[in-house]
Each structure stands twice: as structure tokens, then as C-alpha cells.
C-alpha positions as CSV (number, residue, x, y, z in Angstrom):
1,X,-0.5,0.3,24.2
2,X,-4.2,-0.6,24.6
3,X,-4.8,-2.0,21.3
4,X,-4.6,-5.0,19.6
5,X,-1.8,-5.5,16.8
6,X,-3.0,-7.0,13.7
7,X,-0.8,-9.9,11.9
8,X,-1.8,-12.7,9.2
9,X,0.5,-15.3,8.7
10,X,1.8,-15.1,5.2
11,X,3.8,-18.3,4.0
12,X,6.0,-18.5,7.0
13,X,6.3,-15.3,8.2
14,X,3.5,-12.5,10.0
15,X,2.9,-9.2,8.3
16,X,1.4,-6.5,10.2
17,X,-1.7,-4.9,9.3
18,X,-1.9,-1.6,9.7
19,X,-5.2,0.2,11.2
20,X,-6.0,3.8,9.8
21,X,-4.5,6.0,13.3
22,X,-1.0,3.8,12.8
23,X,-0.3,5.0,9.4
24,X,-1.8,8.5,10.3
25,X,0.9,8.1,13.3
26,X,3.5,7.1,11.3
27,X,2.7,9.2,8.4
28,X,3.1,12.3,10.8
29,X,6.7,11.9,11.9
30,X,8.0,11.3,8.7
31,X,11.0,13.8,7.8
32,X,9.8,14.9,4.5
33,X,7.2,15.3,1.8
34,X,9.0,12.7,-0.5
35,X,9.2,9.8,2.3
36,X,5.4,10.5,2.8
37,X,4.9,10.4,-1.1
38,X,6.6,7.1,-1.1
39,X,4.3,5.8,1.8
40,X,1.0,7.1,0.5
41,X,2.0,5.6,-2.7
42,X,2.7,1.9,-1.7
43,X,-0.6,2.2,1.0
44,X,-3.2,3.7,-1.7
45,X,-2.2,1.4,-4.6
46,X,-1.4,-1.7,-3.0
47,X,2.1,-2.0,-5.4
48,X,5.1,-3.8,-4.7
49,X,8.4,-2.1,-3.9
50,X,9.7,-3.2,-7.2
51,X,6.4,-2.1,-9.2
52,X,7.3,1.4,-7.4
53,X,10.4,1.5,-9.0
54,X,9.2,0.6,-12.9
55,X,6.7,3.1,-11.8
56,X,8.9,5.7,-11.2
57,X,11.2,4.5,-14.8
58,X,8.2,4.7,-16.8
59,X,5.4,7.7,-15.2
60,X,3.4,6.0,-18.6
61,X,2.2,3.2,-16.4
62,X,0.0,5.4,-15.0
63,X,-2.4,6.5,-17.4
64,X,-4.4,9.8,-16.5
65,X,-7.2,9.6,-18.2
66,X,-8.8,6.2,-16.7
67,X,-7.0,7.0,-13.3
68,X,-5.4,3.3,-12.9
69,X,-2.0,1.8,-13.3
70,X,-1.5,-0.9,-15.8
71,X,1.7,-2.8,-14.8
72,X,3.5,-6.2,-16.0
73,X,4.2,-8.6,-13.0
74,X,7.8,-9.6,-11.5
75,X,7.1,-12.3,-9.8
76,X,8.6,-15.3,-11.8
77,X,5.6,-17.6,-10.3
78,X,2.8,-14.9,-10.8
79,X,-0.5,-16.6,-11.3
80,X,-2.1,-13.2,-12.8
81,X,0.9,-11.7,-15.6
82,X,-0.4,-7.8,-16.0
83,X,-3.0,-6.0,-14.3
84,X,-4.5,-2.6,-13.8
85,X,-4.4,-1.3,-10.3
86,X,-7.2,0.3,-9.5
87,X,-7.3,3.8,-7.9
88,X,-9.3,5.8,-5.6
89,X,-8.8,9.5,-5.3
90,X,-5.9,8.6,-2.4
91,X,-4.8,6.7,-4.8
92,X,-4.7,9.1,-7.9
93,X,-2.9,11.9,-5.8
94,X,-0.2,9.6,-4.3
95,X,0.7,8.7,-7.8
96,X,1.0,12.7,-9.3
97,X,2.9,13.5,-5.8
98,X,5.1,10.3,-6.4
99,X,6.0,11.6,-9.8
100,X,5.9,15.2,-9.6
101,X,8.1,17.0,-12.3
102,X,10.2,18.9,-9.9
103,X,10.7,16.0,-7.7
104,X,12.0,13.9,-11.1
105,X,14.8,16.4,-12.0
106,X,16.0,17.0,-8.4
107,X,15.8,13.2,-7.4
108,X,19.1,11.3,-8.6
109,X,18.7,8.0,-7.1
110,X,15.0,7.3,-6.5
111,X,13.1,5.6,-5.0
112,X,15.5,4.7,-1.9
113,X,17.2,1.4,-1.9
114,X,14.7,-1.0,-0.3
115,X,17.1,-2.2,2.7
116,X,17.5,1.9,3.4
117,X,14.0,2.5,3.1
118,X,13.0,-0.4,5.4
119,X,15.2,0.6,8.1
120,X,14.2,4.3,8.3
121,X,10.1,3.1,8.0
122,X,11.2,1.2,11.1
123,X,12.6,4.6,12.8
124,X,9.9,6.3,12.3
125,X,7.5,3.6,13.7
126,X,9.5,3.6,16.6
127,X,9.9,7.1,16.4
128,X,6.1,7.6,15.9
129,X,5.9,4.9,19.2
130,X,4.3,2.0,17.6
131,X,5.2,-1.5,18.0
132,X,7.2,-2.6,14.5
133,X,6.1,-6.4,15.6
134,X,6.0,-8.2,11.9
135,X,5.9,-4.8,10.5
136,X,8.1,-5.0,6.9
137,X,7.6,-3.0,3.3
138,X,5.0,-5.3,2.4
139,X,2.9,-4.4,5.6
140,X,1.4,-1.8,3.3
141,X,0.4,-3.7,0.3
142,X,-1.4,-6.2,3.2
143,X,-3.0,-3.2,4.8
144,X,-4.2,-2.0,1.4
145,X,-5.7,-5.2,0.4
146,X,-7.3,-5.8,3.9
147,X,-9.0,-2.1,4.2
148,X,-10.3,-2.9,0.3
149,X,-11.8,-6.2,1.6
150,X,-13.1,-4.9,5.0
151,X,-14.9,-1.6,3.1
152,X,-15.3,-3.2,-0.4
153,X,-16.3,-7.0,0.1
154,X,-18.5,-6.5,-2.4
155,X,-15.5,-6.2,-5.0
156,X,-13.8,-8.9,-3.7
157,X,-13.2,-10.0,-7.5
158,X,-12.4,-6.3,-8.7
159,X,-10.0,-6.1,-5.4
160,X,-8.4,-9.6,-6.4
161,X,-7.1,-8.7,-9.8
162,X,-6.4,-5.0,-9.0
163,X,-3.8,-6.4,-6.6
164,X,-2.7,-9.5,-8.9
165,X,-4.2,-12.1,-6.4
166,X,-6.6,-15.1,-6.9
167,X,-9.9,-15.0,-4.4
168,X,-8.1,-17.8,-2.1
169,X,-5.3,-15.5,-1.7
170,X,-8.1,-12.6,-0.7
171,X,-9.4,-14.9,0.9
172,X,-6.2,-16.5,3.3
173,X,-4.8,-13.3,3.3
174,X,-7.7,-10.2,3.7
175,X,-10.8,-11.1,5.3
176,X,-12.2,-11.1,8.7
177,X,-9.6,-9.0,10.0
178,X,-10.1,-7.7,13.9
179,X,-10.9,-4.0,13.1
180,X,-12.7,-1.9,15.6
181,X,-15.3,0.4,14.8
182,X,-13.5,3.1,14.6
183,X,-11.0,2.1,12.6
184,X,-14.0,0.6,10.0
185,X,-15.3,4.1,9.3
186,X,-11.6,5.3,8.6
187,X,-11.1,2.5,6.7
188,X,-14.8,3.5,4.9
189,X,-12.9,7.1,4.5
190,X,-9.6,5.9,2.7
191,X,-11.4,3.6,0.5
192,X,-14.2,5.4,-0.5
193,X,-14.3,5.8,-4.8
194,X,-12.4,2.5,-5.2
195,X,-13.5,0.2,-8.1
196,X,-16.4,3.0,-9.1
């Protein structure tokens, strides 16, 4: 590995940041198209496992004709109590592949149980050869938040309440992240649309 692995220190705990070849890495040995549904879905939004669930109980959250998600908090000590996420066009097509009709009559139990789901993400990571160092389900919701605030800084406001933070938050948790050059013009890719 000649790289360098991104972590910010969250509370008391690290959570890996992921740069733009990692989850293209990981992204490619996943098994199958609903696994990488679920993954684009928790990168391109920035949602919480449990918003994924209410997502997938009530598809009305996401409301087509704005392109955003509108969605009530769980956290008991949530500052911010509903928010809209805000949606690129990454965004926007992990949400209609998330909750494809076809998928919703197949699917019995969906999304995955969250202990399940964590342990084959960290299969495939391994599988994929990447270091799972401080890598957990909230790596992605970190990542998205990061990429916004490396690309977007501009919107630091608009990316604050999109993800149901306050600007310290953006600020502790988001900014000034090691990112190479490369992985800033990926990040510029993945991002691009957000907040227009």
C-alpha cells in the first residue's frame, strides 16, 4: 500500500475516510447489484443506516419532483430534528435503484441487518485488498460529508443541514482532509450538481 489511510477521530473512536479509487475498489467486488445499491445509497446521500431503513418503509421520503429526501431524525440528542438531504444526480439514481419496484416485491427482509451488512462490507474490503483500519457503516456518511466539504466548501452551510450537522461538527469532522490531487478531481466528479 503506498497511500496514506484517511481517519478523523470521532468522539472516541476513528472513522475512515474513504478516497474515490477505495470505494471504486470496493464497489467492484461486490457480489451483486443490490449490495452496490445499498452502498451507492449510504455514500451519495450521506444517510444513516437507520434513515436507510425508514427509507426503504416509506419510498415517499423521497420526493421526485425536487430530487431530495426529507427525513425526521433518530437520534434522541439531535441538535437539527428533520432535514432535506440534498441530492446530486449520484445521489438521485442511488435512491430509484435502492427502491426499484422489482427489487421491493422480491426483497423480504431488506435492507440487511446492520451487524450482517457490516461484516460482509468488511469481506469485500478485504476482498477488494484494502486496509478496513477504522473502516465501519458510518465510514460512508463521513466520506460523503468530507468529499461535499473538500469540492463544495462554498456550501459548507447548505452541506451542514443537508447532513443534520451544525458548522462545528463540519467543521471537527470534514475539513482539511489529506486528499491528493487525484483523488480531488474524483471527488470534483462525484459531487458535481450538489446543492444547485
Amino acid at each position: 500500500m503506498d497511500y496514506e489511510i484517511i481517519t478523523k477521530k470521532i468522539g472516541k473512536t476513528y472513522c475512515r475516510i474513504l478516497r474515490p479509487f477505495e470505494y471504486e475498489e470496493l464497489r467492484a467486488v461486490i457480489p451483486k447489484d443490490i449490495y452496490v445499491d445499498l452502498v451507492d445509497l449510504l455514500l451519495f446521500s450521506g444517510m444513516r443506516y437507520n434513515e436507510v431503513e425508514m427509507l426503504w418503509e416509506t419510498p415517499e421520503l423521497f420526493h421526485k419532483s425536487t430530487g431530495h429526501i426529507h427525513i425526521e431524525s433518530t437520534k434522541p440528542k439531535a441538535r437539527i430534528k428533520d432535514r432535506y438531504i440534498k441530492l446530486n444526480s449520484y445521489g438521485k439514481n442511488a435512491v430509484r435503484n435502492f427502491l426499484r419496484e422489482d427489487k421491493r416485491k422480491q426483497l423480504v427482509e431488506w435492507p440487511p441487518a446492520r451487524s450482517n451488512f457490516h461484516t460482509d462490507l468488511l469481506y469485500w474490503m478485504a476482498k477488494a485488498n484494502l486496509p478496513t483500519t477504522a473502516f465501519s457503516m458510518k465510514s460512508f456518511r463521513k466520506t460523503w460529508g468530507s468529499w461535499l466539504c473538500e469540492a463544495h466548501a462554498e456550501k459548507v452551510l447548505k452541506i451542514c443541514l443537508s447532513m443534520g450537522h451544525t458548522s462545528t461538527v463540519a467543521l471537527d469532522h470534514y475539513l482539511e482532509l489529506p486528499f491528493s490531487e487525484e483523488d480531488k478531481k474524483k471527488i470534483a466528479e462525484y459531487t458535481r450538481g450538489w446543492g444547485d
